[in-house]
N, C-alpha and C positions, 0 to 999 in steps of 0.2 A: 543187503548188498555188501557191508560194509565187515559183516561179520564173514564173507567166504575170503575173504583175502586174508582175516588172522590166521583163517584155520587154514589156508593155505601154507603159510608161511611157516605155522607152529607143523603143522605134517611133515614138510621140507626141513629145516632147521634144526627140530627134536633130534631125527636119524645121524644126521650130518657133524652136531655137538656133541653128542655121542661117540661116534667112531673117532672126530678129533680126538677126543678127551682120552678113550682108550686108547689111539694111537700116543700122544704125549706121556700116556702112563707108561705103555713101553719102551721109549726112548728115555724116561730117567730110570728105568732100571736097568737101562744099556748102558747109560751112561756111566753111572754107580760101577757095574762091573769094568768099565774103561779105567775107572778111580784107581779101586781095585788091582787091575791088572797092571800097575805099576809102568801107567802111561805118564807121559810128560805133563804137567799142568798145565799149560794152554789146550791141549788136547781136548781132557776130558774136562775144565771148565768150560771152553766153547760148545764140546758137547748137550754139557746141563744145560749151558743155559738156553740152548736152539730149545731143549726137550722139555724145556718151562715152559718157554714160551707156546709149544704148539700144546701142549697141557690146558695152559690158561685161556686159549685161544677155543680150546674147545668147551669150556665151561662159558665164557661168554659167550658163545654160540648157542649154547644150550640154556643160557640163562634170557639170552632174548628168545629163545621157544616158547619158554615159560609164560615171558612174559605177553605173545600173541594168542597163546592159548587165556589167560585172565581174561584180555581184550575181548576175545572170541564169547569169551562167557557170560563177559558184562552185557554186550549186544543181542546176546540173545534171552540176557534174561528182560531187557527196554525191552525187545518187542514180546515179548510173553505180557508186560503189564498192560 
């Protein structure tokens, strides 16, 4: 019982950590060319650092994927024994 809610969670979650994470990748190399483009420095420092953060937002998303899927794994291998 216990093991349909990881795999729920790691099926949900995996996708979701993902597209953050790509999406974060694209806002710092938005950002970068804001740098570049000989913006004012509050500008594109505010920019990176929004573009960090949903970056890293999407890796801890996708790192508790990870970790429901383990879970997932551990419970099924209890009941196999």
């Amino acid at each position: 019982m216990m093991q349909n809610k990881y795999y729920r969670k790691w099926l949900y979650m995996a996708p979701v950590g993902l597209i953050i994470f790509g999406f974060g990748v694209c806002l710092v190399a938005e950002a970068a060319m804001v740098k570049y483009g000989d913006a004012p420095l509050f500008d594109w420092v505010a920019y990176g650092t929004f573009a960090l953060i949903v970056l890293n937002t999407g890796l801890c998303v996708f790192g508790g994927a990870i970790l429901n899927r383990v879970r997932f794994e551990r419970e099924q291998e209890k009941e196999s024994e």
